[in-house]
C-alpha positions as a Markdown table, in Angstrom:
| # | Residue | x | y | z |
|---|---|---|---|---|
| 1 | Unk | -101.3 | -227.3 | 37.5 |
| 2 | Unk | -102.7 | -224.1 | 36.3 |
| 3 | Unk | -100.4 | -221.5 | 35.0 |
| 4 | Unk | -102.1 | -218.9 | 37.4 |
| 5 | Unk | -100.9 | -221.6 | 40.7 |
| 6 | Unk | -97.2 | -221.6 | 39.2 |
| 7 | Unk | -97.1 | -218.0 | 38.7 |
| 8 | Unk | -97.9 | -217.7 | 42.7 |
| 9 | Unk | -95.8 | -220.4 | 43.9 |
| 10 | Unk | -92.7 | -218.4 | 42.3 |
| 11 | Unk | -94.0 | -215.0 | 43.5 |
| 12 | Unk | -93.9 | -216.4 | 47.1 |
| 13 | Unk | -91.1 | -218.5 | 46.6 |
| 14 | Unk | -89.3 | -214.9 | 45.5 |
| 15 | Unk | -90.8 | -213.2 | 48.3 |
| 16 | Unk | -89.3 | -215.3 | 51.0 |
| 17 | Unk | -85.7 | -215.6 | 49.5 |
| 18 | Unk | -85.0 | -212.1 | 48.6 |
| 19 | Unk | -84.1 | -209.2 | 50.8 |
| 20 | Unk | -87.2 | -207.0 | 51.8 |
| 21 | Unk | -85.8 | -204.2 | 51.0 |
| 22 | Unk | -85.6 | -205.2 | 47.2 |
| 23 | Unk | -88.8 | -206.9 | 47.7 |
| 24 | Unk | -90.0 | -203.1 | 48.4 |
| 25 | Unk | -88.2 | -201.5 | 45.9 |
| 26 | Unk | -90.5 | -203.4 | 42.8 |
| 27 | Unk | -93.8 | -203.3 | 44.9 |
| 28 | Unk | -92.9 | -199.5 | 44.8 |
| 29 | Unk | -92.5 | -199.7 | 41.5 |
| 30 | Unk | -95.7 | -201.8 | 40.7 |
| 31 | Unk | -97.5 | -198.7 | 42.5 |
| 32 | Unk | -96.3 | -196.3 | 40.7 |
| 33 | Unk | -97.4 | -197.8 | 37.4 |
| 34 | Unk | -100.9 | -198.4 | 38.8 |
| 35 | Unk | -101.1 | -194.7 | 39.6 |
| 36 | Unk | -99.9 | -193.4 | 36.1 |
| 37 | Unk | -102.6 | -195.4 | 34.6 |
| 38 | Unk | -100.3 | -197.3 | 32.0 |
| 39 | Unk | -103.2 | -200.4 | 31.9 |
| 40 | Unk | -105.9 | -198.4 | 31.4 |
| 41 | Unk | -104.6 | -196.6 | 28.2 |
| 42 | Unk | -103.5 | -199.6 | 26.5 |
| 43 | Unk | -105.5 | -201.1 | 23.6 |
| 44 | Unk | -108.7 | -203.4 | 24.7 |
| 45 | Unk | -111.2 | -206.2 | 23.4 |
| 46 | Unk | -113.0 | -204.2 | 21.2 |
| 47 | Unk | -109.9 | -201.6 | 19.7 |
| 48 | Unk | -108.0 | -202.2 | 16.2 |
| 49 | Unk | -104.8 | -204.0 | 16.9 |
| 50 | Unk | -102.2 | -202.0 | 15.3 |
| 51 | Unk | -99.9 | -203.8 | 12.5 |
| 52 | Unk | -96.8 | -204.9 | 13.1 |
| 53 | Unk | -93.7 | -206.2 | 11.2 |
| 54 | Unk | -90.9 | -207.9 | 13.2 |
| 55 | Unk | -87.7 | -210.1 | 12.9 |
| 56 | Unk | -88.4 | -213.3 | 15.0 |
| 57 | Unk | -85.7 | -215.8 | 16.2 |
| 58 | Unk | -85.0 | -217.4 | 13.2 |
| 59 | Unk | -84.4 | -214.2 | 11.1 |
| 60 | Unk | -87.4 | -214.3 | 8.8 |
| 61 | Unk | -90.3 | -211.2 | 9.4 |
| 62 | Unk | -93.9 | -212.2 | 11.0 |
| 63 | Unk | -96.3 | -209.2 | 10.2 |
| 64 | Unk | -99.7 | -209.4 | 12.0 |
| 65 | Unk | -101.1 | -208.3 | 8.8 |
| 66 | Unk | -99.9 | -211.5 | 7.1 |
| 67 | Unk | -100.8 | -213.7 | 10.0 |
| 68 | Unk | -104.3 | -212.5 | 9.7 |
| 69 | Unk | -104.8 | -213.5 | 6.3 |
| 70 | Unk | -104.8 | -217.3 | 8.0 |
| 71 | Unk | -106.7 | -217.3 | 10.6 |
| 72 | Unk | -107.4 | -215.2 | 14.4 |
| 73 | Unk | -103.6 | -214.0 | 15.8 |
| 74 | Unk | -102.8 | -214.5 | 19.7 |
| 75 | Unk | -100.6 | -211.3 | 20.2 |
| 76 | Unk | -98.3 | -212.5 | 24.1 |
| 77 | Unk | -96.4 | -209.2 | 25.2 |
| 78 | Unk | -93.5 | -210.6 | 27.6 |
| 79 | Unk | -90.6 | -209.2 | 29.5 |
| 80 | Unk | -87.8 | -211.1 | 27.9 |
| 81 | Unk | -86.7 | -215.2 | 28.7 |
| 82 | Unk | -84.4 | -214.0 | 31.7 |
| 83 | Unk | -88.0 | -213.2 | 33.6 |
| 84 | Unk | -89.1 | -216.4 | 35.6 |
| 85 | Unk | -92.7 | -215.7 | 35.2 |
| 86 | Unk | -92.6 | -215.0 | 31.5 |
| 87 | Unk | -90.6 | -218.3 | 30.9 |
| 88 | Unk | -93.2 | -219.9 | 33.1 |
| 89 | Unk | -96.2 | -218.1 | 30.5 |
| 90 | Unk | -94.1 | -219.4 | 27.5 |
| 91 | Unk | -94.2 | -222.8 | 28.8 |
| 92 | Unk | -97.5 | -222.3 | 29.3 |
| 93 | Unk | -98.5 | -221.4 | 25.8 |
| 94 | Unk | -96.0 | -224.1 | 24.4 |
| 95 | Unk | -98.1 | -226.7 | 25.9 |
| 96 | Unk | -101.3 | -225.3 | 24.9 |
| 97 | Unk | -100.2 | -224.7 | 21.1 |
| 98 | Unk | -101.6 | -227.7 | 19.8 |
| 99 | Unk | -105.4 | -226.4 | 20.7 |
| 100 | Unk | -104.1 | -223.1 | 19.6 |
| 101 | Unk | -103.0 | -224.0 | 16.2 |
| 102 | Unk | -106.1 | -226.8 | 15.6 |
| 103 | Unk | -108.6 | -224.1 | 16.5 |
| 104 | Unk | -107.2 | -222.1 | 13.0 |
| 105 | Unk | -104.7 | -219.5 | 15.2 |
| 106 | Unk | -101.5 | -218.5 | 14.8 |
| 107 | Unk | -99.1 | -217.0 | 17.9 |
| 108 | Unk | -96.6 | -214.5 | 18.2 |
| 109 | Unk | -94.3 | -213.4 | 21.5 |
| 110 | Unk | -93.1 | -210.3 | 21.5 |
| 111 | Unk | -90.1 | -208.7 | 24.2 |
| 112 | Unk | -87.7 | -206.4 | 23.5 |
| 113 | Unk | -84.6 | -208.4 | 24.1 |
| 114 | Unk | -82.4 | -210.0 | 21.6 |
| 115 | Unk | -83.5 | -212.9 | 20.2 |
| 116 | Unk | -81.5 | -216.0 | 20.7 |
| 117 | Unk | -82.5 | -219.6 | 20.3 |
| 118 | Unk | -84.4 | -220.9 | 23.2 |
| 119 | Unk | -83.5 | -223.7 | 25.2 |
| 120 | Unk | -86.4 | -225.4 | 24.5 |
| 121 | Unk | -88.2 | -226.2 | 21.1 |
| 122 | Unk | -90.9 | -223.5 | 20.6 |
| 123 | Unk | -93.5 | -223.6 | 18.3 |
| 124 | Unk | -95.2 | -220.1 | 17.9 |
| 125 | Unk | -93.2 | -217.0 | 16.7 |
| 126 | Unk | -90.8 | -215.3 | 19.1 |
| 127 | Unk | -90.2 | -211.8 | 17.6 |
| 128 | Unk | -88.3 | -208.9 | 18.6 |
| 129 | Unk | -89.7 | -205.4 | 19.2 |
| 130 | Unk | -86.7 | -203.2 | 19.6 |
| 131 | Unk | -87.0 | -200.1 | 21.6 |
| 132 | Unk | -90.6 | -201.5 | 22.2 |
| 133 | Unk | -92.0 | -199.5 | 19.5 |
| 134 | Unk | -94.7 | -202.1 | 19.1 |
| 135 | Unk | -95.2 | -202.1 | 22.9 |
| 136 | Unk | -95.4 | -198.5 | 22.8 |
| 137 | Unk | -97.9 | -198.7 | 19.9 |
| 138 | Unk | -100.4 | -200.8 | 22.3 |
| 139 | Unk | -99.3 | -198.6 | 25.2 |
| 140 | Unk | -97.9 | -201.0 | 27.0 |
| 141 | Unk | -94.1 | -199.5 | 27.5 |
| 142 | Unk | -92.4 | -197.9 | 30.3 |
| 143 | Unk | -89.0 | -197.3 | 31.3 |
| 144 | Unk | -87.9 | -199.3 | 34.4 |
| 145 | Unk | -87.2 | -197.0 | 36.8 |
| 146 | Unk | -83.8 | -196.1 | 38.1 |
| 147 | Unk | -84.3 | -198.0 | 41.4 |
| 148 | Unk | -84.5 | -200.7 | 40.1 |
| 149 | Unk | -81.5 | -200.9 | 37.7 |
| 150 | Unk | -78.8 | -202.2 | 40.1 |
| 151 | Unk | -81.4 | -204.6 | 41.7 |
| 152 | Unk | -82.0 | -206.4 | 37.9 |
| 153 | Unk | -77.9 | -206.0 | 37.5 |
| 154 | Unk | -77.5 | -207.8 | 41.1 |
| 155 | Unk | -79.8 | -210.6 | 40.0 |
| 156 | Unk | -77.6 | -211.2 | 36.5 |
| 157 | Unk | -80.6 | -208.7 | 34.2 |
| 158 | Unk | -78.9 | -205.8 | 32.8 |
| 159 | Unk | -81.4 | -205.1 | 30.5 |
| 160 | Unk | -79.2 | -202.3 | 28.5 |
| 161 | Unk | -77.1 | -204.9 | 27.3 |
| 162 | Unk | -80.2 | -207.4 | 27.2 |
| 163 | Unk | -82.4 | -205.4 | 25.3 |
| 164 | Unk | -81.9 | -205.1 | 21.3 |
| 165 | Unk | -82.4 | -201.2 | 21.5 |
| 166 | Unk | -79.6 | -201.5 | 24.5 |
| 167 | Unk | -82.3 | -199.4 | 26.6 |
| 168 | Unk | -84.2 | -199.8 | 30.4 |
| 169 | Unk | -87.8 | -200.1 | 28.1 |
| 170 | Unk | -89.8 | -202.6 | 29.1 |
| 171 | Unk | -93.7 | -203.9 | 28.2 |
| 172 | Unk | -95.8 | -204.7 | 30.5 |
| 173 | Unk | -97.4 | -207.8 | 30.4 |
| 174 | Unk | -100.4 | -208.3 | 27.9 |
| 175 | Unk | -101.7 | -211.0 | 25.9 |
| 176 | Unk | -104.5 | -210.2 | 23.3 |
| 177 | Unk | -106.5 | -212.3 | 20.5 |
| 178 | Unk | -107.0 | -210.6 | 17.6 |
| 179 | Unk | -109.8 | -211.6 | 14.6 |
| 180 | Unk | -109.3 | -212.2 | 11.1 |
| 181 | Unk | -110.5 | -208.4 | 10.5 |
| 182 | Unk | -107.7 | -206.8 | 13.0 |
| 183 | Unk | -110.5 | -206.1 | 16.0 |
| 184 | Unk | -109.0 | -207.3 | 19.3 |
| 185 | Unk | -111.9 | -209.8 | 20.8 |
| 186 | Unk | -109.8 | -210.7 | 24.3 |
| 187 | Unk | -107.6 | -208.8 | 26.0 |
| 188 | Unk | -105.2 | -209.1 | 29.5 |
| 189 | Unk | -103.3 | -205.9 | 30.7 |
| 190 | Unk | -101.8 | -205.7 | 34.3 |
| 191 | Unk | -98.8 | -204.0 | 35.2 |
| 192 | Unk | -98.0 | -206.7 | 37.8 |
| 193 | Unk | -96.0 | -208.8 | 35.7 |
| 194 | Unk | -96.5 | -211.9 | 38.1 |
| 195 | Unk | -100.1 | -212.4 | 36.8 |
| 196 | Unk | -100.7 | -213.7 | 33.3 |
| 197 | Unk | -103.9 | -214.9 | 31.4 |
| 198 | Unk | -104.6 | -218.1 | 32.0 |
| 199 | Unk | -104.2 | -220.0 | 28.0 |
| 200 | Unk | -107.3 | -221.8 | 28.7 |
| 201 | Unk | -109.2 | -218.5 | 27.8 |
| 202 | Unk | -107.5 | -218.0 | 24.5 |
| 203 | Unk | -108.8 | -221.4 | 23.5 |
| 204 | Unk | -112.8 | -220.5 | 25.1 |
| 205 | Unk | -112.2 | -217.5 | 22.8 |
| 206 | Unk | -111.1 | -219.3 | 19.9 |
| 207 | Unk | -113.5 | -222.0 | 19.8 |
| 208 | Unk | -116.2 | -218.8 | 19.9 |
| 209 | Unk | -114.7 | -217.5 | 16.4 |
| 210 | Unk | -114.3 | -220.9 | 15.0 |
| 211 | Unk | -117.9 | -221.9 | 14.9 |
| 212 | Unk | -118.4 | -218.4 | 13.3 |
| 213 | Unk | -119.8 | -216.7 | 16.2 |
| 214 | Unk | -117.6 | -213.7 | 17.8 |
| 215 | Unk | -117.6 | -213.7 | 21.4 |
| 216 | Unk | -118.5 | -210.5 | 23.6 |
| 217 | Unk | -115.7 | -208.5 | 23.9 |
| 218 | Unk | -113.2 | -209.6 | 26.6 |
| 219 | Unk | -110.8 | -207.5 | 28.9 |
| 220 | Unk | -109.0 | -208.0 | 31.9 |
């Protein structure tokens, strides 16, 4: 089953078991973040990425710098492992790795929560981005606003005390593919956080820059 199917089986599944009233409350806030143009000002296929240096879950720092210096980087922006559709995009990406890491790419997952040990083996880099400084880097960050604050507390998400930089920040979505010399070649930006790129584009991309060709520019 494609990740893109799973994604809109929970959507609907949340749509018919919660109250619409909080059901309206984050298509509000989905609006609002289409109107202030947060997507559009984030960096595309064809940008610089911008370096990085975080702490991922094991304590030891992944730099996108360093990653570079081995191979293209897959860059996945996600809310944090207490979102049902990130998890479901980890998942994704776990079972894809393989491809991934045979096509010459390394991975790195980036939230803004405190990093704990998942429950699952993964096999990519999950870092933290405290305060989502990186996030804001890309221009990917927003604050969540203060509508929905009791609604994430009601369902068990207080992201103050979730969040390393005990803050409301959070990224939008994104997943990028970045080549050997830092230029992003794929990019996916939407400020609904119930659609994610589907992994079987990171590996069309890949497969491009492995057999030495760069592929046109990509952005969603």
């Amino acid at each position: 089953m494609s990740l893109e199917k799973r994604l809109r089986d929970r959507s609907e599944q949340f749509s018919l078991e919660t109250h619409s009233q909080t059901v309206a409350a984050t298509l509000r806030a989905d609006l609002a973040l289409m109107s202030a143009g947060l997507a559009e000002r984030a960096l595309k296929a064809g940008d610089q990425a911008l370096d990085f240096a975080l702490t991922n879950v094991k304590g030891s720092t992944v730099s996108l710098s360093s990653l570079c210096k081995s191979g293209p980087v897959v860059i996945s922006f996600y809310r944090g492992d207490w979102c049902p559709y990130c998890t479901l995009e980890l998942e994704a990406l776990t079972d894809l790795y393989p491809g991934i890491a045979g096509l010459g790419a390394s991975l790195v997952a980036i939230s803004p929560q405190k990093m704990r040990m998942p429950a699952q083996d993964i096999p990519f880099h999950l870092a933290c981005d405290p305060g989502s400084e990186v996030a804001r880097d890309y221009g990917l960050a927003f604050p969540l606003p203060d509508e929905l604050h009791a609604i994430y507390q009601q369902f068990g998400h207080p992201l103050s005390e979730m969040n390393a930089a005990a803050d409301w920040v959070l990224p939008i979505p994104a997943t990028y593919v970045v080549g050997q010399d830092g230029q992003i070649v794929l990019s996916f930006v939407d400020v609904d956080y119930r659609r994610r790129l589907e992994p079987t584009e990171i590996i069309t991309v890949l497969s491009g820059l492995r057999k030495g060709r760069r592929p046109s520019w990509r952005a969603w």
